[in-house]
Wavefront OBJ file of the C-alpha trace (Angstrom):
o trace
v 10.116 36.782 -22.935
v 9.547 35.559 -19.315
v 12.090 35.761 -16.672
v 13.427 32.329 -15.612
v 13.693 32.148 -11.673
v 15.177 30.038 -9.762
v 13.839 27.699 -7.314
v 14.936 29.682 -4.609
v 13.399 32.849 -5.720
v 10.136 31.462 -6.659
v 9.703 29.862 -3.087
v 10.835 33.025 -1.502
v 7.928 34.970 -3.647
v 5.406 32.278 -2.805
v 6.078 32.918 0.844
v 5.349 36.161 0.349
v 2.469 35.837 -1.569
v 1.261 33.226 1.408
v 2.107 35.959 4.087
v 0.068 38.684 2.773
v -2.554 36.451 2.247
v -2.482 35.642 5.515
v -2.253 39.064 7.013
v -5.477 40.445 4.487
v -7.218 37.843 5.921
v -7.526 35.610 2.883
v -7.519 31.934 2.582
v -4.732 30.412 0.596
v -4.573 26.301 -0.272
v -0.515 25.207 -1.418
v -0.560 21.438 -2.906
v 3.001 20.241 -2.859
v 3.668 17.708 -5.905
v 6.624 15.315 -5.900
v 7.032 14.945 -9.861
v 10.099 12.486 -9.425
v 7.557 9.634 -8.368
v 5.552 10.108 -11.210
v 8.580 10.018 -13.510
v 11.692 8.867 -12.066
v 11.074 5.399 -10.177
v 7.277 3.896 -11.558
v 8.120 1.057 -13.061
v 7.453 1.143 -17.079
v 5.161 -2.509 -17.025
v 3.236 -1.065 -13.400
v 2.829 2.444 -15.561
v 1.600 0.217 -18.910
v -0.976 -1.643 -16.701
v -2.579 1.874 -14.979
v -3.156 3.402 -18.119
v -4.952 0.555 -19.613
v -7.170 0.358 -16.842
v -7.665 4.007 -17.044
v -8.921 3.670 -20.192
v -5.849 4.547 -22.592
v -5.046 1.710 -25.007
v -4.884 1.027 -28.675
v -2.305 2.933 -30.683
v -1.616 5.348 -28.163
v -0.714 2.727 -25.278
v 0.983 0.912 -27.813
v 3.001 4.283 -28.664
v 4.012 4.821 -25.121
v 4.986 1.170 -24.692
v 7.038 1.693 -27.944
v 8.706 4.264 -26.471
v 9.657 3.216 -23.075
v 11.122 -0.289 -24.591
v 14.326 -0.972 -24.912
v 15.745 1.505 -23.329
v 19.277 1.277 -22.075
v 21.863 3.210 -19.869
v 25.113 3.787 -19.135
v 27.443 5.975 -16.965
v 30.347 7.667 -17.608
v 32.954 9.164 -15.411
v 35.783 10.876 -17.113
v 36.769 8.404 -19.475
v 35.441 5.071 -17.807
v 32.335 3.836 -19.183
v 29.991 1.873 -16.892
v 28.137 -1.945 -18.794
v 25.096 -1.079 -20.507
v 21.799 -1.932 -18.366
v 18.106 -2.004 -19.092
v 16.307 1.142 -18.065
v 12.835 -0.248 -16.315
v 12.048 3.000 -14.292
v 11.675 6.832 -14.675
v 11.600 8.575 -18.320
v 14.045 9.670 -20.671
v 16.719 12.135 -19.956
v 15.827 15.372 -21.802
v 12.847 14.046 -22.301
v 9.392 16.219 -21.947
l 1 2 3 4 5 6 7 8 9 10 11 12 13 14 15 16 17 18 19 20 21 22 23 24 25 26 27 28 29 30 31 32 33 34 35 36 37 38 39 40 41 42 43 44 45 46 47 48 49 50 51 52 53 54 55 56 57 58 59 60 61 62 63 64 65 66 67 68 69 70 71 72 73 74 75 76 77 78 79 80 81 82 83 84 85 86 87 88 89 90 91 92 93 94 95 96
C-alpha cells in the first residue's frame, strides 16, 4: 500500500528533488495545473459545447449531459438549511 502524503510534504520533496537537480547540473521542467478551473467554475452548457466541437458526441455527450442536469444544492449550517438552487458550474461533490 502507498503512503498518502500530504500536500505539504510532497511540495517539500519536490523542492528537493528540483534542488539536486539543479546542483547535478540537470534540467528539470515543473507545469503547475489549477484543476479547480477545469472542474469547479466551467459552466456545464460552455463544457457541453467544447466537447462537441472536440469531437465527443453521441451517447457519450449525451451521458455527460445526463449527468450534469438537474443538479441541485443546498447548504447546511447546524440545523438551518439553505433554498435549494440549480448547480450550473463545477462537478459533483465526491465525485471522480
Amino acid at each position: 500500500m502507498s503512503e498518502v502524503k500530504s500536500t505539504c510534504t510532497n511540495l517539500f520533496e519536490s523542492l528537493n528533488d528540483w534542488t539536486q537537480n539543479l546542483q547535478n547540473g540537470c534540467q528539470t521542467f515543473v507545469i503547475y495545473v489549477d484543476f479547480s478551473k477545469a472542474f469547479d467554475v466551467v459552466l456545464h452548457d460552455k463544457l457541453l459545447l467544447k466537447l462537441r466541437a472536440v469531437g465527443i458526441d453521441g451517447d457519450l455527450l449525451t451521458w455527460i449531459k445526463n449527468w450534469l442536469s438537474c443538479r441541485t444544492f443546498q447548504t447546511r449550517v447546524k440545523d438551518l438549511l439553505s433554498a435549494v438552487c440549480n448547480l450550473l458550474t463545477g462537478v459533483i461533490q465526491g465525485s471522480v
